[in-house]
KOLNUSE-932974 format. One record per residue (C-alpha): x, y, z. Coordinates in steps of 0.05 Angstrom, whole numbers, always signed. Layout:
% residues N
(atom (X,Y,Z))
...
END
This chain:
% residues 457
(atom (+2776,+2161,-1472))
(atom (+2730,+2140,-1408))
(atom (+2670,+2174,-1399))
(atom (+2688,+2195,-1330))
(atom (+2747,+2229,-1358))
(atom (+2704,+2269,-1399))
(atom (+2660,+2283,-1340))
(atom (+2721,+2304,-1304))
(atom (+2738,+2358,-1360))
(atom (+2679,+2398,-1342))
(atom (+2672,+2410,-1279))
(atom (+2740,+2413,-1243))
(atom (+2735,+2484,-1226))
(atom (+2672,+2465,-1191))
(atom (+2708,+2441,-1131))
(atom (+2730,+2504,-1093))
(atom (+2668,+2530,-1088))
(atom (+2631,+2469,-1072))
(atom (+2604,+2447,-990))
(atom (+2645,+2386,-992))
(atom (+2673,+2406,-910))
(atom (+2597,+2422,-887))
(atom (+2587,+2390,-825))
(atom (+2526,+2349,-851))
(atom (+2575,+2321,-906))
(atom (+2628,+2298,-863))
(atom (+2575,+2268,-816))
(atom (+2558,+2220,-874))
(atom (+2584,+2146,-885))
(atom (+2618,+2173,-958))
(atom (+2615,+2118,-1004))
(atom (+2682,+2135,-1031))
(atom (+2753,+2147,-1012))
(atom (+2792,+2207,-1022))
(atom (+2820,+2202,-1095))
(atom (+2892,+2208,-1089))
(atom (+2947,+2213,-1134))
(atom (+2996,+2163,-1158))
(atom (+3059,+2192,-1166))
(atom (+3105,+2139,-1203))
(atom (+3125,+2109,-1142))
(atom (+3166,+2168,-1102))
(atom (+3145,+2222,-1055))
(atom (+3127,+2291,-1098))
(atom (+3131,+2327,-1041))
(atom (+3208,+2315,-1037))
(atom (+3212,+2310,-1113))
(atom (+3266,+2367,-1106))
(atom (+3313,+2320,-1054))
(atom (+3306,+2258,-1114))
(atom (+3369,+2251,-1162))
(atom (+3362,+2261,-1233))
(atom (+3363,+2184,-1245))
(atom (+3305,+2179,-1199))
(atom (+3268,+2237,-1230))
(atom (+3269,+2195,-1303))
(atom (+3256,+2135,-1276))
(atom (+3185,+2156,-1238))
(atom (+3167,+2210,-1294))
(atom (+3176,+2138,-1344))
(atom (+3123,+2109,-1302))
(atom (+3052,+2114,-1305))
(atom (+3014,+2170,-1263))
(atom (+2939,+2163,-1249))
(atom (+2888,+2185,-1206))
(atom (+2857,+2123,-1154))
(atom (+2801,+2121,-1108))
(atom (+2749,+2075,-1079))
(atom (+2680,+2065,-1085))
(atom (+2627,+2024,-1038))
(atom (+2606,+1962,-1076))
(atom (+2528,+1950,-1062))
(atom (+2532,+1874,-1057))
(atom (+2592,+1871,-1003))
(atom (+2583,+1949,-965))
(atom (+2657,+1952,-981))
(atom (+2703,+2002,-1010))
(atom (+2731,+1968,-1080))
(atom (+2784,+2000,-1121))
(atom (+2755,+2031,-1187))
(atom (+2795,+2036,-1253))
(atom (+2856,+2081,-1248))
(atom (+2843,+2151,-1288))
(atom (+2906,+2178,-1326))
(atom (+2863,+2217,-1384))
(atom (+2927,+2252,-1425))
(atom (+2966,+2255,-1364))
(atom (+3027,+2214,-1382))
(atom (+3033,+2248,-1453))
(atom (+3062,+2310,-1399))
(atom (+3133,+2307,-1401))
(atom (+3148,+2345,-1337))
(atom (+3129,+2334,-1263))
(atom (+3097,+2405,-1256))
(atom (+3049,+2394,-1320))
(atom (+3034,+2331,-1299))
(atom (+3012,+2353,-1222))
(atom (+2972,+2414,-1257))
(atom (+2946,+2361,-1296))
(atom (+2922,+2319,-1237))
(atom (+2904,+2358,-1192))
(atom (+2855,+2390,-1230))
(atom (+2824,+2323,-1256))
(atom (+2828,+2293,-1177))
(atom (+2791,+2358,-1152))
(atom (+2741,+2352,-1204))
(atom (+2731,+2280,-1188))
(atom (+2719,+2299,-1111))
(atom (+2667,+2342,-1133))
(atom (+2635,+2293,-1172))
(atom (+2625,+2240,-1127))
(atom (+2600,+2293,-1070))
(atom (+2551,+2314,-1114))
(atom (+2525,+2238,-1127))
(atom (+2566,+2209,-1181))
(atom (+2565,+2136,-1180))
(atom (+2626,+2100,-1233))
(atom (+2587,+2048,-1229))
(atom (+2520,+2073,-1260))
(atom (+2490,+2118,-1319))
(atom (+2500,+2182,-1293))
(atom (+2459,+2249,-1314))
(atom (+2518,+2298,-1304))
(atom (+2482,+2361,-1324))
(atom (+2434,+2347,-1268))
(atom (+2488,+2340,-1227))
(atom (+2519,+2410,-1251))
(atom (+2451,+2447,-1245))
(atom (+2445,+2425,-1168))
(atom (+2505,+2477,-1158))
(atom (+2479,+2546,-1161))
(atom (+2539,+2570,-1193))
(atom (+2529,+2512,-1252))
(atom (+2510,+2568,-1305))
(atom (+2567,+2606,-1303))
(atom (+2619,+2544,-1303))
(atom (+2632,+2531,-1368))
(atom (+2683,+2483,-1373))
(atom (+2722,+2437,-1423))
(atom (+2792,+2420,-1451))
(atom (+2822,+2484,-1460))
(atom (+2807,+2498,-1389))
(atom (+2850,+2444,-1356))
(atom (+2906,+2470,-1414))
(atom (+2906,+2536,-1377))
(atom (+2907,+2514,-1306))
(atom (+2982,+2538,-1284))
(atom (+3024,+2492,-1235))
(atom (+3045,+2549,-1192))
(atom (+2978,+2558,-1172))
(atom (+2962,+2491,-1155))
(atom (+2956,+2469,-1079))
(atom (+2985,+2400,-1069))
(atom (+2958,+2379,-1007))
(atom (+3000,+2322,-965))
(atom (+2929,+2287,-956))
(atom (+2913,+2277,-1028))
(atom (+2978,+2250,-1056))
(atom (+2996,+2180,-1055))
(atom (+3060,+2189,-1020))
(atom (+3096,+2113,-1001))
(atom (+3111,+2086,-942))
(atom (+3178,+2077,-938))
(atom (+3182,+2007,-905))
(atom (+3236,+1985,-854))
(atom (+3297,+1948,-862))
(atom (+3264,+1890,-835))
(atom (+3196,+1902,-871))
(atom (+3232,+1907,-940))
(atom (+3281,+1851,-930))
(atom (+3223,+1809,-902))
(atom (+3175,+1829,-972))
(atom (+3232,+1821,-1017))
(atom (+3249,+1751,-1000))
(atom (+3172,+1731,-985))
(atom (+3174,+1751,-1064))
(atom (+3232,+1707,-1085))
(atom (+3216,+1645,-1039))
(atom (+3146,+1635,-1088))
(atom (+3185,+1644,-1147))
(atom (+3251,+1608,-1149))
(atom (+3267,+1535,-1122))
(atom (+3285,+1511,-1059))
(atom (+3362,+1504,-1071))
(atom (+3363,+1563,-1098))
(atom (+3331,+1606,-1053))
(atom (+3369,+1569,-998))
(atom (+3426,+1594,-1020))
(atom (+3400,+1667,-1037))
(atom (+3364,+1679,-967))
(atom (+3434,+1664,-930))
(atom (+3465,+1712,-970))
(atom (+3417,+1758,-949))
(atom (+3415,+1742,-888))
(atom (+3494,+1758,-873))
(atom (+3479,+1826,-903))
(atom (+3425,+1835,-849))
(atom (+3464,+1828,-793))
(atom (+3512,+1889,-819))
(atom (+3447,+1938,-811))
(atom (+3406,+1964,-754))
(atom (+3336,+1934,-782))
(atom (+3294,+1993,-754))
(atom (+3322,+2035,-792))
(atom (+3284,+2054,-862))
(atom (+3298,+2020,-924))
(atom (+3330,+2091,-954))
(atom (+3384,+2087,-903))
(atom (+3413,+2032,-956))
(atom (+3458,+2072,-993))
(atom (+3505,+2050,-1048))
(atom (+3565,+2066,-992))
(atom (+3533,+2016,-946))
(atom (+3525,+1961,-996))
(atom (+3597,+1981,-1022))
(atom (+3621,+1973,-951))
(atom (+3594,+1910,-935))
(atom (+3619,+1881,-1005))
(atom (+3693,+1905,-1004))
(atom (+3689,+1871,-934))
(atom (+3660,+1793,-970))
(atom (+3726,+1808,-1012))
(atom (+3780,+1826,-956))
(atom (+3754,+1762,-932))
(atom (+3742,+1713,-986))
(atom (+3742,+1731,-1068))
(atom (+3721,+1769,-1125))
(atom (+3683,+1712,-1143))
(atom (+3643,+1713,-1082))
(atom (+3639,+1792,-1075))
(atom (+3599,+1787,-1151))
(atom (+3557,+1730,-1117))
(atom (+3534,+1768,-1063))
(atom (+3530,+1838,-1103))
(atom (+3487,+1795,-1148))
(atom (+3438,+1774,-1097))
(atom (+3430,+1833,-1070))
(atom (+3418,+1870,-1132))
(atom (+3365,+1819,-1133))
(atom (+3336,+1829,-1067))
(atom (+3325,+1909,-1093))
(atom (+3301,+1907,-1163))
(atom (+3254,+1860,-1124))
(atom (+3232,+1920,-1086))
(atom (+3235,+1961,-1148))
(atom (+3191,+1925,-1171))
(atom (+3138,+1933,-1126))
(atom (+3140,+2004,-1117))
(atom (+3182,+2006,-1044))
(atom (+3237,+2040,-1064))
(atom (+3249,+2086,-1134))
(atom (+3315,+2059,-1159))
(atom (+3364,+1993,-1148))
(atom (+3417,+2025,-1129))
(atom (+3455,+1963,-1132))
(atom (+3456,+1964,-1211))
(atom (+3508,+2017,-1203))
(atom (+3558,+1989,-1171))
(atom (+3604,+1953,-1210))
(atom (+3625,+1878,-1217))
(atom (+3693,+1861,-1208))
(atom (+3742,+1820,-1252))
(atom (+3751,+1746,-1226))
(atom (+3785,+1685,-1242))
(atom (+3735,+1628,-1249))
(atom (+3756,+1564,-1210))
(atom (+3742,+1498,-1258))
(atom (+3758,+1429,-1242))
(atom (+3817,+1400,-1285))
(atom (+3810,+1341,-1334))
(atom (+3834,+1271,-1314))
(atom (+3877,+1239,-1360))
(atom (+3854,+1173,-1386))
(atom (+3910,+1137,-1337))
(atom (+3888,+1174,-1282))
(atom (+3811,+1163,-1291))
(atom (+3815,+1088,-1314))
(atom (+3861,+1080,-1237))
(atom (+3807,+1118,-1196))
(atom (+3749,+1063,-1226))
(atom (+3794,+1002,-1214))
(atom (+3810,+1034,-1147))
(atom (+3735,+1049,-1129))
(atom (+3712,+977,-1162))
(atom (+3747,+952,-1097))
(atom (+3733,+1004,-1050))
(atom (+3674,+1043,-1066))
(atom (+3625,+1012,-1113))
(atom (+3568,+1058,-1102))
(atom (+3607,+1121,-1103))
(atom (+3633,+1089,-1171))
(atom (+3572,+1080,-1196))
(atom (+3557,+1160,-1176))
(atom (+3617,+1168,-1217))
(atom (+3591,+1142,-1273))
(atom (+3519,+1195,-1276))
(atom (+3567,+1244,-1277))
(atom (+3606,+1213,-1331))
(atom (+3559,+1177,-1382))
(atom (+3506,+1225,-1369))
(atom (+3547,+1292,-1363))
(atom (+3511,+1310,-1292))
(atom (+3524,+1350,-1236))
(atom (+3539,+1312,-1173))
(atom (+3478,+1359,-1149))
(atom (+3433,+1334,-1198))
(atom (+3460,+1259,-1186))
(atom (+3445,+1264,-1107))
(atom (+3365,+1283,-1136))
(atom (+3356,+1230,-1173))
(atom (+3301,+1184,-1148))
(atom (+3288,+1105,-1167))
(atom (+3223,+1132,-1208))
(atom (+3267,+1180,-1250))
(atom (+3306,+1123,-1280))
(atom (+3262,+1086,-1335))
(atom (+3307,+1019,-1352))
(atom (+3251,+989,-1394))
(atom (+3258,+1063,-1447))
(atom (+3327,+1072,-1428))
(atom (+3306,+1147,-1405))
(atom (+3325,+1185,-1344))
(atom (+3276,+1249,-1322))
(atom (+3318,+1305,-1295))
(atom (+3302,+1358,-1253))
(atom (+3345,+1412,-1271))
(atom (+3370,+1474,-1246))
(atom (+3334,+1519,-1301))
(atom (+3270,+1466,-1325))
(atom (+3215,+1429,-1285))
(atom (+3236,+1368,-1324))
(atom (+3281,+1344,-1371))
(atom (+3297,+1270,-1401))
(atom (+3354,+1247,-1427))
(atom (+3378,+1186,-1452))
(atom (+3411,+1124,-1404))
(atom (+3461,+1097,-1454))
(atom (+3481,+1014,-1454))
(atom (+3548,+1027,-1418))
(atom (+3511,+1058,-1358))
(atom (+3447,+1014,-1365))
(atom (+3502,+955,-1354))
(atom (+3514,+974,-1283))
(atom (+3457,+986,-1257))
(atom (+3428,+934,-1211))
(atom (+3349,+919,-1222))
(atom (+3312,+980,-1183))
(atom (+3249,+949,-1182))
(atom (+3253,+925,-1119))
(atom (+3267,+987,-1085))
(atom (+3206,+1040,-1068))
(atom (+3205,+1079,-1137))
(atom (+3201,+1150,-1087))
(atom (+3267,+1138,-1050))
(atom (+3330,+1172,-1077))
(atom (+3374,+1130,-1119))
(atom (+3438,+1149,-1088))
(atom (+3444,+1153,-1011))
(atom (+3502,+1131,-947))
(atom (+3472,+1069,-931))
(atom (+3470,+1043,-1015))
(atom (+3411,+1051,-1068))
(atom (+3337,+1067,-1064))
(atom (+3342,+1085,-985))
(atom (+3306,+1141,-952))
(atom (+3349,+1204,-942))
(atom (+3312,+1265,-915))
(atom (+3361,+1335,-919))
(atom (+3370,+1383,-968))
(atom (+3403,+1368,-1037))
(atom (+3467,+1421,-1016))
(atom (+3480,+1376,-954))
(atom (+3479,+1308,-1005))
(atom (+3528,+1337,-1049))
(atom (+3568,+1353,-992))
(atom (+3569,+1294,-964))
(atom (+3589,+1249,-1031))
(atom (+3643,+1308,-1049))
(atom (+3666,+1294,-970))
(atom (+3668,+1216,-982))
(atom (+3696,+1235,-1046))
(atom (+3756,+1270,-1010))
(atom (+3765,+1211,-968))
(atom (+3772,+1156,-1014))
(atom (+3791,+1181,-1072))
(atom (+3830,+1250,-1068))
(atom (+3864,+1231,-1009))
(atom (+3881,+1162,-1039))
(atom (+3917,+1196,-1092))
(atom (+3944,+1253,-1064))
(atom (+3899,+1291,-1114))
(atom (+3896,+1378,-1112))
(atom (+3845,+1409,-1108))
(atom (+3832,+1417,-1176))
(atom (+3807,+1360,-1179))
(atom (+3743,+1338,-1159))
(atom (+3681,+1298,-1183))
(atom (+3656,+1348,-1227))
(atom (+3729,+1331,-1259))
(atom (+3696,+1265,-1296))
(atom (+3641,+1314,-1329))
(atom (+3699,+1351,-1361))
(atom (+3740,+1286,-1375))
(atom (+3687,+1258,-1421))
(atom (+3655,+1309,-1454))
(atom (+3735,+1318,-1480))
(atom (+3738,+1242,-1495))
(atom (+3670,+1240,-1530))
(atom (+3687,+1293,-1572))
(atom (+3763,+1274,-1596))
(atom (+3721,+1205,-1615))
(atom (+3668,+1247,-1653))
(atom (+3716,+1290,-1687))
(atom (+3754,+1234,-1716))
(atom (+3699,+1223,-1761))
(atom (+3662,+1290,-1766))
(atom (+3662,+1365,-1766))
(atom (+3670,+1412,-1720))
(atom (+3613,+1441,-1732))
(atom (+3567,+1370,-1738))
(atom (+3607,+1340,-1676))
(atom (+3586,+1404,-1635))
(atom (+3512,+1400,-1655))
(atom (+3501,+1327,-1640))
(atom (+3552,+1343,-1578))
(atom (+3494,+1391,-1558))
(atom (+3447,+1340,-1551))
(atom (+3484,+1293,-1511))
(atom (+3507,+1355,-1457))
(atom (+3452,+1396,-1446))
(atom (+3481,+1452,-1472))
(atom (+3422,+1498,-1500))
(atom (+3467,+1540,-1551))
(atom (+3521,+1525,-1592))
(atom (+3552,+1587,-1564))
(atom (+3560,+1552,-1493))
(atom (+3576,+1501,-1518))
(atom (+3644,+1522,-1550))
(atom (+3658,+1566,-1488))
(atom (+3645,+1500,-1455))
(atom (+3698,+1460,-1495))
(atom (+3752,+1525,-1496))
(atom (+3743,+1519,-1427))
(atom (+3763,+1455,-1413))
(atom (+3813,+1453,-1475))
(atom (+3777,+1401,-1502))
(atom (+3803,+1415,-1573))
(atom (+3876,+1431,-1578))
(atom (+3919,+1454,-1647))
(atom (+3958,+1402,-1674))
(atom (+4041,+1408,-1669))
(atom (+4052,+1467,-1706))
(atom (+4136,+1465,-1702))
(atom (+4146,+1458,-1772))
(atom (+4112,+1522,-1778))
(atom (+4169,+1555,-1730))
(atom (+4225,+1521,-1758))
END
C-alpha cells in the first residue's frame, strides 16, 4: 500500500473544515491540479441513464484518483501515480464513490496544506498546523463508515469524458488503425468507413451511433450487394468501435451485438488438367509474361496479390528462395522449386528494387497501389484468357492455386498418408495449421471417396 494512501486515511475529514476557498489561496499559482476521479470510463453523473451492460463493463475497470503536480526542473504540471487504495475490491458504484470521494477530499487537503508526492513529508506537522488537528482522529474504520448518501459529488471533481464528435471519433479511430495495420489493408478498411460516414451528420456526438443506425446502414450494404459484404462492413466497423473502446471514448461496442449473417462463400473452381494444360499452350503464344504470373500462383501456391509484390530482390536464384511479404508476417521465404526456376529469365540485369511483374514485362518501375496491380493482371486476365475460352466466372487466376494444391496432393497421396501428405502439404502451402489446411482441401474437394456402387448394389 503507498504511503500517500496511508496519509490519505487520516485526514480525509479534514477537508470541510479546512481554508482551501480563502481568497489568499486561490490568489496562489497552486502547484497541483484538482484531483479528480476516474470513473471507468462513463459519466457517474448519468450512471442511472447507462444500461446494465454498461454498468458491468465500467464497474470491471479500474477506478482511481488522478491529479497533477508541478515538476521543479520543467515548472510544469506532470501526472503523478494514479491512487486506487482498496477501491476496486468495492463491488458497487455507490461504495466505490464513498470510497473516493473521501480519499480525493483528503488528498485536496493534503496538498493545500503543503504535501509534496514527490518528497519526505512530515504529516503530523502538517495535521498540527490545523487547529482542529487534535480532535481529528482518523484511520481505516473511518473511511468504512463514511455513507454514500451523504457524499457530495461535485461535477468539477469527477472525471467525466468528453464525448467526442462523429468526426472527432471516426478521425481518432482510424488515426489508431492506420499505425497499426498495413497499407492494403487499411486501404481497404478506411473506405469502408468512409461509406458509413457519409450516412451520418458528423457534428453530431459519437453516442448518437446507436445499434439501429449501424443496423440501418448494414441491412441497406445487403439490399444492395450480399451477406458476404454486409459481415465485411459489420466487421470493420466493429473494428472502428472496440477501437474507441479501447481508448476510453465510448463505454461499450455496440457493434459486438449485432449479429453476423449466414453467407455463401464465393471460391474459384478447379481447372481440370485439359483445361489448365490448354490455357499454358494458349498463353505460351499469346501471353508469356502473364504465363509466367501463372506459374507463382501455381508452383508457389500465391495469391495473384502477393505475385504483383514481388520485387527482383525477393527472388534469390543462386538459394533457390523467394522472401514473401505476406498478408499476416513481415517476411516469409519459401522455396523456388526447379520447374519454376526453369522459366525464369536471368534477373540480374534488371534493378533488384523494381517489381518483378509489371504491363510493360519484368523488373520495370510500376508506382500504384498493390489492389490496382491485381486488378489490372485479373483485367488482362479476363481479356486473354476468360474471354478466349468463354470461361464463368468461377474461374479465375486464383483457380491455378486450387488446381495444384489438388494435383500435388493426389501425387502425394499415392505414396503416403493422409495424415503425412497433409503435414509435408503444410509446408509447401503456407498453411499454419493442419486444421486449415483440411478445410482448405474439403474446400476445394481436393480428396474425393472412391466409387462406392458396389456398396449400393
Amino acid at each position: 500500500m503507498s504511503k500517500i494512501f496511508l496519509h490519505l486515511l487520516k485526514v480525509h475529514d479534514l477537508v470541510h473544515d479546512s481554508d482551501i476557498n480563502s481568497p489568499k489561496t486561490l490568489l496562489q499559482k497552486k502547484n497541483f491540479s484538482v484531483p479528480k476521479i476516474f470513473t471507468g470510463g462513463v459519466n457517474i453523473l448519468l450512471w442511472s441513464k447507462l444500461s446494465e451492460a454498461e454498468k458491468r463493463k465500467a464497474l470491471s475497470k479500474s477506478w482511481y484518483i488522478y491529479y497533477s503536480f508541478r515538476d521543479i526542473e520543467t515548472g510544469k504540471l506532470k501526472r503523478m501515480p494514479n491512487i486506487k487504495g482498496n477501491a476496486n475490491r468495492l463491488k458497487t458504484k455507490s461504495e466505490r464513490i464513498a470510497y473516493l470521494v473521501a480519499m480525493r477530499d483528503a488528498l485536496e487537503f493534503l496538498l493545500e496544506k503543503g504535501f509534496n508526492p514527490n518528497t519526505d513529508n512530515n504529516i503530523e506537522e502538517l495535521l498540527n498546523n490545523n487547529k482542529d488537528s487534535n480532535a481529528l482522529k482518523a484511520d481505516e474504520n473511518t473511511i468504512a463508515m463514511v455513507k454514500p448518501d451523504t457524499i457530495a459529488i461535485s461535477k468539477n471533481t469527477i472525471a467525466t469524458p468528453k464525448i467526442l464528435s462523429i468526426k472527432e471519433a471516426f478521425d481518432f479511430g482510424l488515426n489508431i488503425k492506420k499505425n497499426t495495420i498495413k497499407a492494403i489493408s487499411y486501404k481497404n478498411f478506411e473506405l469502408r468507413i468512409r461509406k458509413f460516414r457519409k450516412s451520418l451528420d458528423e457534428s453530431k456526438p459519437i453516442t448518437h451511433i446507436t445499434k439501429k443506425v449501424i443496423n440501418d446502414y448494414l441491412n441497406e450494404i445487403l439490399s444492395k450487394s450480399s451477406a458476404r459484404n454486409r459481415n465485411n462492413t459489420r466487421a470493420d466497423i466493429s473494428t472502428l468501435f472496440q477501437v474507441l473502446e479501447d481508448n476510453e471514448k465510448i463505454p461499450d461496442n455496440i457493434v459486438k451485438r449485432i449479429n453476423i449473417l449466414k453467407s455463401k462463400p464465393e471460391r474459384n473452381k478447379t481447372y481440370t488438367s485439359e483445361m489448365q494444360k490448354d490455357i499454358y499452350s494458349h498463353l505460351e503464344k499469346k501471353d508469356p509474361l502473364l504465363l509466367l504470373f501463372i506459374k507463382f500462383v501455381s508452383y508457389n501456391f500465391l495469391r495473384p496479390v502477393e505475385v504483383c509484390e514481388l520485387k527482383i530482390k525477393d527472388i534469390d536464384t543462386v538459394e533457390k528462395k523467394l522472401y514473401l511479404r505476406t498478408k499476416n508476417k513481415a517476411i516469409k521465404i519459401k522455396i523456388l522449386p526447379d520447374i519454376l526456376m526453369y522459366d525464369l529469365p536471368d534477373l540480374s540485369q534488371f534493378d533488384s528494387d523494381s517489381f518483378l511483374f509489371t504491363p510493360d514485362g519484368l523488373g520495370q518501375a510500376w508506382a500504384t497501389e498493390p489492389n490496382n496491380k491485381r486488378d489490372y493482371f485479373s483485367k488482362r486476365f479476363n481479356r486473354v484468357v476468360k474471354k478466349y475460352f468463354n470461361l464463368s466466372k468461377d474461374y479465375g487466376m486464383y483457380s491455378f492455386r486450387h488446381t495444384f494444391i489438388t494435383k500435388l496432393y493426389k501425387e502425394m497421396r499415392k505414396t503416403t498418408s493422409q495424415f503425412e501428405t497433409k503435414s509435408k502439404l503444410m509446408l509447401i502451402t503456407g498453411h499454419t495449421t493442419i486444421s486449415a489446411l483440411e478445410k482448405y482441401l474439403r474446400d476445394i474437394d481436393a480428396e474425393l471417396p472412391e466409387d462406392y456402387s458396389d456398396l449400393l448394389r
